[in-house]
C-alpha atoms as one frame of an Amber mdcrd trajectory, in Angstrom:
protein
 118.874  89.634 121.109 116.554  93.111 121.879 115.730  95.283 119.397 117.613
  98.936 120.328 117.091 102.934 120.297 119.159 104.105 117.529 120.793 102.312
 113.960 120.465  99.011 113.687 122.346  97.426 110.354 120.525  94.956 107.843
 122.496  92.221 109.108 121.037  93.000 113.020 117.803  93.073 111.782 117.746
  89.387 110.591 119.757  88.282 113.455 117.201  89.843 115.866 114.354  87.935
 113.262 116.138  84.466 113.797 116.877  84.460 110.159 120.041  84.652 107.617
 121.165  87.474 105.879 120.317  86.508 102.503 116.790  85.201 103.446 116.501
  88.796 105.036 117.078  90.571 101.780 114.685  88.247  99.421 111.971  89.704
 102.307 113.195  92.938 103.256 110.019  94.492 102.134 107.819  91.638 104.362
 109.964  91.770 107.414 109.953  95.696 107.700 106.275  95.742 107.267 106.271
  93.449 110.031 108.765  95.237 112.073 106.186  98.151 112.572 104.291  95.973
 115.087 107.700  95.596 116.978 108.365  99.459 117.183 108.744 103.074 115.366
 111.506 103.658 112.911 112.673 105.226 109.870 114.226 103.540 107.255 117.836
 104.381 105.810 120.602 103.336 104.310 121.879  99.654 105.099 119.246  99.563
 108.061 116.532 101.653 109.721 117.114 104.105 112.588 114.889 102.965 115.570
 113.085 105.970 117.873 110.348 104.011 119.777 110.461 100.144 120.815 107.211
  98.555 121.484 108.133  95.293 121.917 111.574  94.386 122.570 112.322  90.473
 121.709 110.990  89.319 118.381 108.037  86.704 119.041 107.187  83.445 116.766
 103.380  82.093 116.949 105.059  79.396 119.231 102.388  77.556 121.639 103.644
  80.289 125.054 102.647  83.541 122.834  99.281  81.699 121.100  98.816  81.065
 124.951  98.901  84.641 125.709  97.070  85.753 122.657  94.174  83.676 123.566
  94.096  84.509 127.645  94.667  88.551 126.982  91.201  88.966 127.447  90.645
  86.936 130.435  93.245  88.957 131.808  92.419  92.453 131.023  90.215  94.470
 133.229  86.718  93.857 132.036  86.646  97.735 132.205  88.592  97.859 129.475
  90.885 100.051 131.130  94.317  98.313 131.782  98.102  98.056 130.951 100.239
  95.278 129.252 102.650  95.528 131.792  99.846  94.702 134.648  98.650  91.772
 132.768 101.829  90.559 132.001 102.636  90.313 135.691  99.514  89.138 136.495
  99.933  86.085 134.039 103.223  85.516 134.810 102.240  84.628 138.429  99.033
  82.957 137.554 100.721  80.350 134.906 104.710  80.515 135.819 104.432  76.680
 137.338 101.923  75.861 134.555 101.509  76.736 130.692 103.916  79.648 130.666
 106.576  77.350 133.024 110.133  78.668 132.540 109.457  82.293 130.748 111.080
  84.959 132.079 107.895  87.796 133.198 109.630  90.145 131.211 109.560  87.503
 128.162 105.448  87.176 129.204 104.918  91.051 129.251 106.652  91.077 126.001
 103.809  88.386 124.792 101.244  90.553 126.037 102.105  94.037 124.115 102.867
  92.022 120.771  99.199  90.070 121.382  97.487  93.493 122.442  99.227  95.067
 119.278  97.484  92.443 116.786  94.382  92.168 118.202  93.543  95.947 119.150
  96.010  98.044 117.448  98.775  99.996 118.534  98.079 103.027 121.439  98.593
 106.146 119.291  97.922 105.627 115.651  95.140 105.261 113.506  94.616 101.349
 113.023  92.790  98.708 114.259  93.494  95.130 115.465  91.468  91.737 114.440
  89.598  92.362 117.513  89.047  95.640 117.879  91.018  99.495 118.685  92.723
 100.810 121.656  93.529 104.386 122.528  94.635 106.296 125.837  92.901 107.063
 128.623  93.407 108.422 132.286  92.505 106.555 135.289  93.133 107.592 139.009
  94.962 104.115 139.631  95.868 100.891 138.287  95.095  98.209 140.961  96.609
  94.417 140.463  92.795  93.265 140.753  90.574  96.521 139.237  91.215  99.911
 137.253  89.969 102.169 139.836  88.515 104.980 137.112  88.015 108.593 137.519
  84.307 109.521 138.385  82.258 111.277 136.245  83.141 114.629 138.265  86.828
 113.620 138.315  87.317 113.514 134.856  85.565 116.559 133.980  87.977 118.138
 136.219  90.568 116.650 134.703  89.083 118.072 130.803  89.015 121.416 132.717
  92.060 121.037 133.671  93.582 120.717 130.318  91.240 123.148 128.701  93.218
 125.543 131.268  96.710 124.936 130.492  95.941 123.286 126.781  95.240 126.197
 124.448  94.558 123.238 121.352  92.598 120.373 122.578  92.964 118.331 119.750
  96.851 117.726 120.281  96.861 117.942 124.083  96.466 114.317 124.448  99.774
 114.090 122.272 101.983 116.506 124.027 100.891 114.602 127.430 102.042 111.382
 125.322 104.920 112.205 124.492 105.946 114.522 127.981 105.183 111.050 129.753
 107.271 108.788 126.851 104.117 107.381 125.355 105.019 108.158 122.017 107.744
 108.272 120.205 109.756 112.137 118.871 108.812 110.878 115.089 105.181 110.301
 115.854 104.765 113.677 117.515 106.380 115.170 114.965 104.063 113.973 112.798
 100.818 114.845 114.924 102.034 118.361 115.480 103.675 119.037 112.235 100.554
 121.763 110.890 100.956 123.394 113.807 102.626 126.118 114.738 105.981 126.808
 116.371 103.815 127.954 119.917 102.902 124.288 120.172 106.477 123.357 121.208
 107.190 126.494 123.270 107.004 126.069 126.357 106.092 122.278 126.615 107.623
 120.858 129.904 106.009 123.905 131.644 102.756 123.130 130.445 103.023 119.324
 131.320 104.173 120.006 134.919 101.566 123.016 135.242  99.242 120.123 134.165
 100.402 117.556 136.733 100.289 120.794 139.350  96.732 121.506 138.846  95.084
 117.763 138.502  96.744 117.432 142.088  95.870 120.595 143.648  91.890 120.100
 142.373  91.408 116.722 142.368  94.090 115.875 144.980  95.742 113.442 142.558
  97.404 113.325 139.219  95.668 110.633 136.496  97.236 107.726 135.381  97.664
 106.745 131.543  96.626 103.326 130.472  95.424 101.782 127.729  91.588 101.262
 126.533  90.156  98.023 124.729  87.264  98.503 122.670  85.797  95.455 120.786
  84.662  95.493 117.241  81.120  95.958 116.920  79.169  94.374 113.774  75.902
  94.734 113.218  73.412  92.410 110.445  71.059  93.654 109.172  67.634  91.999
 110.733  66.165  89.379 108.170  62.669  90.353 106.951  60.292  87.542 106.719
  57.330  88.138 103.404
């Protein structure tokens, strides 16, 4: 069973968790908490209505996914710049007659988002993962082997271009988001929501004007991915008397 766009009931929601209805209920509070690492939703009576899905199948720490978990870095561009769906592919065709024999690549690529989501944090919102945080960033392609990335001319082209079209900076990256189905209607709603009514106006003109631009200067249009960066911890040095 997939998680779906839309109202799901109580009793779908612990089907979809593998559990009964009545276990369900004693941890309601537990199980929504941990359906925000699954996908966006608001909840209401007898269920929770579902805008954005993350992560479609609901994932136990069984060995396949603790497999995944521990090979996402090996996996991801060491550039940092890269895409769950890339590295699910890539690992479903590197281990598919080995550790992850008999998954579905769709099933792996589900493995991969859910891992990426607890150990970096999810694309658009403010929190962090046990390893470290992720946010968006535009590349000018996504190669099976190597992110090829923008150069340093390339992407200050690209800024200029949305400086041009972009009349607030801060919330450009958003509207591109969500133009391009990054993000959920509820979580730009709730970016934009001190703004004012110009913001929407006009949006899909802006995000093709964009697109019309990036091509005619830099003779391409960016990609989206996703950037890995690691925790960094620093001690303080020990001082010998």
């Amino acid at each position: 069973m997939n998680l779906i766009e839309g109202k799901m009931s109580t009793k779908e929601l612990a089907q979809w968790f593998g559990i009964g209805y009545g276990s369900f209920r004693n941890k309601k509070k537990e199980k929504l908490a941990e359906l925000l690492d699954y996908c966006q939703y608001e909840p209401v009576y007898g269920g929770v209505i579902i805008s954005k899905i993350y992560v479609y199948e609901y994932i136990k720490p069984v060995p396949a996914y603790i497999f995944v978990k521990d090979h996402l870095d090996l996996h991801w561009h060491s550039s940092g710049y890269d895409t769950a769906a890339r590295v699910g592919s890539e690992m479903y065709y590197t281990y598919k007659d080995k550790e992850l024999k008999g998954l579905k690549e769709s099933t792996i690529k589900n493995y991969v988002a859910k891992a990426r989501i607890e150990l970096y944090g999810h694309v658009y919102l403010k929190d962090r993962g046990t390893e470290g945080e992720c946010h968006p960033a535009p590349v000018k392609a996504n190669h099976w082997k190597e992110a090829e990335l923008l150069t340093r001319e390339e992407y200050e082209l690209y800024l200029q271009c949305k400086k041009a079209i972009y009349y607030d900076e801060k919330l450009a990256d958003l509207e591109i988001a969500h133009m391009s189905n990054q993000i959920s209607d509820s979580e730009y709603e709730q970016a934009k929501q001190e703004h004012s009514k110009e913001w929407e106006d006009q949006k899909v003109e802006r995000f093709f004007a964009l697109k019309d631009m990036c091509t005619q200067r830099l003779g391409f249009c960016p990609d989206i991915v996703t950037k890995l960066e690691k925790n960094l911890y620093f001690e303080d040095a020990a001082t010998e008397v």
